[in-house]
C-alpha distance (Angstrom), angle and dihedral (degrees) to the residues before:
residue distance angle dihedral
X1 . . .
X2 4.15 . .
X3 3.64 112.4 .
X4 4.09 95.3 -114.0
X5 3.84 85.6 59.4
X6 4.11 89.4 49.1
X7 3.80 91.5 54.0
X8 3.62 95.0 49.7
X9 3.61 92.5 59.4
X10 3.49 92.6 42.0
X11 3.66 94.3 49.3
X12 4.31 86.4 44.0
X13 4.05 89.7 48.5
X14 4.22 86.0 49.2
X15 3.95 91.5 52.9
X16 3.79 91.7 42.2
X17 4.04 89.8 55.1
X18 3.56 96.1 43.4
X19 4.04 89.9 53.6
X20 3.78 91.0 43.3
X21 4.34 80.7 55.7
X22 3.71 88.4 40.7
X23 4.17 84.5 55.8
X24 3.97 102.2 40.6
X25 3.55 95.1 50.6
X26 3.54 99.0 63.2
X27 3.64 86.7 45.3
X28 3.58 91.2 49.3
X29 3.77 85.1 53.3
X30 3.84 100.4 46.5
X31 3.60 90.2 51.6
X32 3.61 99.4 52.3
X33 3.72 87.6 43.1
X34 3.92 83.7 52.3
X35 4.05 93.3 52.3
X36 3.40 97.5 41.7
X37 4.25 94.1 53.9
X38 4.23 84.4 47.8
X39 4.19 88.1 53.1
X40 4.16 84.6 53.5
X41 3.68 98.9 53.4
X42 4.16 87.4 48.7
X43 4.18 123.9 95.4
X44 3.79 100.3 -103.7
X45 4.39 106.1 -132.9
X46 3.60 113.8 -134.6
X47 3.87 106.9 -149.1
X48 3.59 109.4 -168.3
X49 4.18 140.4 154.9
X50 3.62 113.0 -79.6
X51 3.65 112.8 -79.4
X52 3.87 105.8 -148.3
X53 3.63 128.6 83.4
X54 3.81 130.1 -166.2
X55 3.85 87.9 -140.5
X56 4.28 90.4 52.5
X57 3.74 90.2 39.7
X58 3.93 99.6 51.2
X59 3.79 95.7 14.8
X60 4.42 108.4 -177.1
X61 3.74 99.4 -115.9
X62 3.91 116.7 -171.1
X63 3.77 106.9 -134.3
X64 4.26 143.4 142.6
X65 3.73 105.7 -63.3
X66 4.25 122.1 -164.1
X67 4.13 98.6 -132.1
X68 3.76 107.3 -152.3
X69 3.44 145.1 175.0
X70 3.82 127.6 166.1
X71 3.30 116.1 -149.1
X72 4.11 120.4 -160.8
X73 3.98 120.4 -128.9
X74 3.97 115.2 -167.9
X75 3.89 115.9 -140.3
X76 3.53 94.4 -112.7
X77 3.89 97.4 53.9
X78 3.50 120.1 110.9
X79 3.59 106.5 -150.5
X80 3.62 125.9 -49.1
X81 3.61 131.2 -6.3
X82 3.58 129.1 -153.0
X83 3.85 97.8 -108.5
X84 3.79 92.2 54.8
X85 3.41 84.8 52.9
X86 3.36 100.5 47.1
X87 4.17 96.6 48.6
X88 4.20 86.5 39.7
X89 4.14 88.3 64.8
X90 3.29 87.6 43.8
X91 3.46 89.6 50.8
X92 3.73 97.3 51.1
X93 3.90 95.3 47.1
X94 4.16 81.2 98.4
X95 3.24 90.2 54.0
X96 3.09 112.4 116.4
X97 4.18 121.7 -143.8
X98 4.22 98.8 -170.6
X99 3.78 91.6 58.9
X100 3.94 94.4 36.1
X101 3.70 94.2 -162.0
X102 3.68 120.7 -175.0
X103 3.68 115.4 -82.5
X104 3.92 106.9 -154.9
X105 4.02 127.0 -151.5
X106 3.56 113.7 -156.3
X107 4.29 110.5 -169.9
X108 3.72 112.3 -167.1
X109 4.01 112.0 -114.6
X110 3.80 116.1 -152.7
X111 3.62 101.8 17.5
X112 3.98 128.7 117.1
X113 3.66 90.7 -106.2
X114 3.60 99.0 44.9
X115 4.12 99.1 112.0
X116 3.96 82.3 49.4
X117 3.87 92.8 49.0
X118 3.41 93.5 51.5
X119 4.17 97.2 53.2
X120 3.87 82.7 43.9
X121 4.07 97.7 52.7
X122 3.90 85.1 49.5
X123 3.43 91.0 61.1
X124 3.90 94.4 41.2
X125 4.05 84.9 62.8
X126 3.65 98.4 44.9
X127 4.20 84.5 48.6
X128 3.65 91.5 47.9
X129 3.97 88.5 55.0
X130 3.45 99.1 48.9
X131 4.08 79.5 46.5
X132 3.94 94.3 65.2
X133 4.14 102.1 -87.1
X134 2.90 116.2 128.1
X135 3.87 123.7 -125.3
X136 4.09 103.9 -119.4
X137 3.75 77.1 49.1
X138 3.71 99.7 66.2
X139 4.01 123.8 85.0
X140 3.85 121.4 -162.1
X141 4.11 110.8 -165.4
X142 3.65 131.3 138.3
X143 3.63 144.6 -142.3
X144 3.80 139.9 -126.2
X145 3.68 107.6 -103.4
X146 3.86 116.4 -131.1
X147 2.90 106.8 -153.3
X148 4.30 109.1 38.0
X149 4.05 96.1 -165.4
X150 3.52 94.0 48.6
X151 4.21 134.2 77.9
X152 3.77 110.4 -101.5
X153 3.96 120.8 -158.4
X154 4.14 124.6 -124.8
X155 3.36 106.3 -120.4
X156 3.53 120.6 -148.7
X157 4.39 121.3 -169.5
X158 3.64 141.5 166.4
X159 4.12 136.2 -172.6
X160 3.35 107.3 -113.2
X161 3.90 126.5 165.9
X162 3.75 107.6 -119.6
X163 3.85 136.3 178.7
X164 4.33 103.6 -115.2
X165 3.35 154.1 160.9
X166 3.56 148.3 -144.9
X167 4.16 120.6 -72.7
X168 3.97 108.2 -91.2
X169 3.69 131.3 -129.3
X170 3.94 110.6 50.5
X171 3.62 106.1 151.6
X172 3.96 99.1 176.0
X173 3.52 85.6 158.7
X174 4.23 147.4 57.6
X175 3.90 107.5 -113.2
X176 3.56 88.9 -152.5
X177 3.66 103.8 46.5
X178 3.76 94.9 63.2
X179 3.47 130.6 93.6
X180 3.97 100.7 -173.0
X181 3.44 121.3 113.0
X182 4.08 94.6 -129.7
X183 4.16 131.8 110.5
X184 3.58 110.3 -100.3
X185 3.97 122.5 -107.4
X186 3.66 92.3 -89.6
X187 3.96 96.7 44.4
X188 4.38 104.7 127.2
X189 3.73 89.1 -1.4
X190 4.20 89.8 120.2
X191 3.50 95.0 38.0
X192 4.21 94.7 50.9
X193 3.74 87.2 49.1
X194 3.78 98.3 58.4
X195 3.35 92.6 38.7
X196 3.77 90.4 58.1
X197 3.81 86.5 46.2
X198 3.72 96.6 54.7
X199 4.00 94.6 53.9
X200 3.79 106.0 105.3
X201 4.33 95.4 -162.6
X202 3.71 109.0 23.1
X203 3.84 86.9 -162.2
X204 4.34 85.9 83.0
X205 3.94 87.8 74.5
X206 3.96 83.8 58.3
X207 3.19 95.1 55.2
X208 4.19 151.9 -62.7
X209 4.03 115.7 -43.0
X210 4.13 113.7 -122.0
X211 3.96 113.4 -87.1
X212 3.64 105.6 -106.6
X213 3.76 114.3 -130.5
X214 4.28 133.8 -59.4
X215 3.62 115.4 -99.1
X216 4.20 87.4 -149.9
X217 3.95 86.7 -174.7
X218 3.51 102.0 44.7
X219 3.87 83.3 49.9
X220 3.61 95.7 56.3
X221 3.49 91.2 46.3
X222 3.53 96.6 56.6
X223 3.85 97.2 44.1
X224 3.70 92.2 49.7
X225 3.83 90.6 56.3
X226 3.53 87.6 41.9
X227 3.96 87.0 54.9
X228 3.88 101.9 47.6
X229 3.91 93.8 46.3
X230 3.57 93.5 74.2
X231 4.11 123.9 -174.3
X232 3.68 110.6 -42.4
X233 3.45 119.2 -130.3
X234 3.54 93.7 -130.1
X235 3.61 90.8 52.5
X236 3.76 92.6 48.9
X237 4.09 81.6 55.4
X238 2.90 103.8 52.5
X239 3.97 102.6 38.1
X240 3.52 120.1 91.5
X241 3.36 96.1 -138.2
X242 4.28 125.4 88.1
X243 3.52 122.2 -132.1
């Protein structure tokens, strides 16, 4: 083959690639065009973290609180007996005598122990007294019995403010017929209550307590010791760092 009939095909075989570009970029184009109006008409899915929290779900609120306790009287007591006193201090060690709320003593009316109640919730008020609550402070009442034959309790209560929660064990739905990656209603619920039980003064969620008052002299003393002990040369073995 001469070298004039080599270029020609050469220079035919260039133009027919350069028209085969000229036609697959438009195509290119159109069909990227195409894709891109079919992702437009779709529901976009928003993937995100999980947007419930066991500390937003049962958040510890600090609110009044009815303190109760009932404690049973038998119809053949005679006043009070040493384990009702016993649980009743117990009872009124959250009382608290700053705020002096009122402490209320409910007697059953109508019930088989009611004579026995009675001598028992007059006892419950002198304890109380002798306890640190005050007399105007005290409230005797009663309560209809429901059921007339039977033994009802004295019930003895008090407002106090009190670091809570919400109730646990709602289960409005089926753990396993869900396919949402979230906790489930009861998720932290226990562990929120007893950490609102174990807090002594709710008023620390509120906010820091006042610094009590600078021992100057204890303070001296303990940065003068501080200042004759000097670096230990065990310590400066054993440290890491070079002085």
């Amino acid at each position: 083959m001469s070298k004039s009939a080599s270029k020609v095909m050469t220079v035919r075989a260039a133009s027919g690639i350069a028209r085969i570009r000229r036609q697959v970029v438009p195509a290119l184009a159109i069909a990227l065009a195409t894709s891109l109006a079919g992702c437009a008409n779709r529901d976009s899915v928003t993937v995100g973290s999980i947007p419930d929290d066991y500390r937003t779900t049962h958040p510890i609120v600090i609110a009044e609180k009815n303190q109760k306790i009932d404690l049973p009287v038998g119809a053949g007591d005679r006043g009070m007996t040493g384990a009702q006193r016993d649980a009743l201090l117990g009872f009124l060690d959250g009382y608290d005598k700053s705020a002096a709320p009122a402490l209320t003593i409910a007697m059953p009316a109508g019930s088989a122990n009611e004579v026995a109640a009675q001598a028992a919730g007059r006892d419950f008020a002198r304890l109380a007294m002798r306890a640190g609550v005050k007399r105007n402070r005290i409230v005797m009442t009663s309560y209809q019995s429901a059921v007339p034959e039977a033994s009802a309790p004295v019930r003895v209560a008090f407002v106090a403010v009190r670091a809570q929660t919400d109730k646990c064990g709602r289960w409005p739905d089926d753990l396993t017929a869900t396919s949402e990656n979230k906790h489930y209603a009861d998720f932290g619920c226990s562990y929120q209550n007893n950490l609102a039980a174990q807090i002594a003064n709710p008023n620390d969620l509120l906010g820091p307590r006042k610094q009590s008052e600078i021992d100057a002299e204890n303070r001296g003393a303990v940065i003068d010791k501080y200042r004759a002990r000097g670096i230990s040369d065990e310590f400066l073995g054993s440290s890491e760092v070079t002085y």
